[in-house]
C-alpha positions in Angstrom: -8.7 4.2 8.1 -5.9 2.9 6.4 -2.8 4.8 6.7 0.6 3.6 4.3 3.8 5.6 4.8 7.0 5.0 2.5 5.8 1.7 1.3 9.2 -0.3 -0.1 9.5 -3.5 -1.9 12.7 -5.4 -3.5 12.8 -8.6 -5.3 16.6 -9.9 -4.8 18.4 -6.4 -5.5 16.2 -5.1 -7.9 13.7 -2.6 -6.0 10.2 -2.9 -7.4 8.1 -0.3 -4.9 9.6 2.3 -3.4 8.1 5.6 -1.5 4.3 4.6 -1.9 2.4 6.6 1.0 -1.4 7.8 1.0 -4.2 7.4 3.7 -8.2 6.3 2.7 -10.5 6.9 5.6 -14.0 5.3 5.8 -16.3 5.9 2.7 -13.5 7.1 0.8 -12.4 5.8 -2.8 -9.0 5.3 -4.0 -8.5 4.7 -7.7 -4.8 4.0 -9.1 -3.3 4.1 -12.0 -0.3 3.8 -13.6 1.7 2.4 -16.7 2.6 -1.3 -16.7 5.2 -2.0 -14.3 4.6 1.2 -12.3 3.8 -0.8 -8.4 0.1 -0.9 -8.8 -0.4 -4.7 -8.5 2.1 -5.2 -5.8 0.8 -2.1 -3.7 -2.2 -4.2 -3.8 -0.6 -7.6 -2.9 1.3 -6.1 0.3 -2.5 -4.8 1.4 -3.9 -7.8 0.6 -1.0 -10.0 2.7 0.3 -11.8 -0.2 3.5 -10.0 -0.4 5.7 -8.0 2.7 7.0 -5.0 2.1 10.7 -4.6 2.6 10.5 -1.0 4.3 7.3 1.2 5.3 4.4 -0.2 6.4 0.2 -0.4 5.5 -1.4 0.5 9.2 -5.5 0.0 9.8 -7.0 1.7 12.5 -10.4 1.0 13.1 -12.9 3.1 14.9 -16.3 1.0 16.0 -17.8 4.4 16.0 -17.6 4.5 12.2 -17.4 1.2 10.9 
């Protein structure tokens, strides 16, 4: 399961990313969309480990039983 709650990014002063929470648990589908500049790219990147978030944070729990 992965579990985000009040992801928060800033670049210098400028916040970028701010309040992004949801949770996906196993076999689920998340689809998002948004105009241009709207967080979807650097939701992605924070998951991904390419950027940190400046508040909030992404959490996995995993469960051997269903993955």
């Amino acid at each position: 399961m992965l579990d985000v709650r009040d992801l928060q990014v800033a670049y210098g002063p400028a916040p970028a990313l701010w309040g992004v929470s949801f949770t996906l648990r196993p076999r689920e589908l998340l689809c998002v969309v948004g105009p241009n500049g709207a967080g979807k790219t650097t939701t992605m990147k924070i998951l991904t480990g390419f950027v940190e978030a400046t508040g909030g944070k992404p959490f996995k729990t995993v469960n051997p039983a269903t993955e």
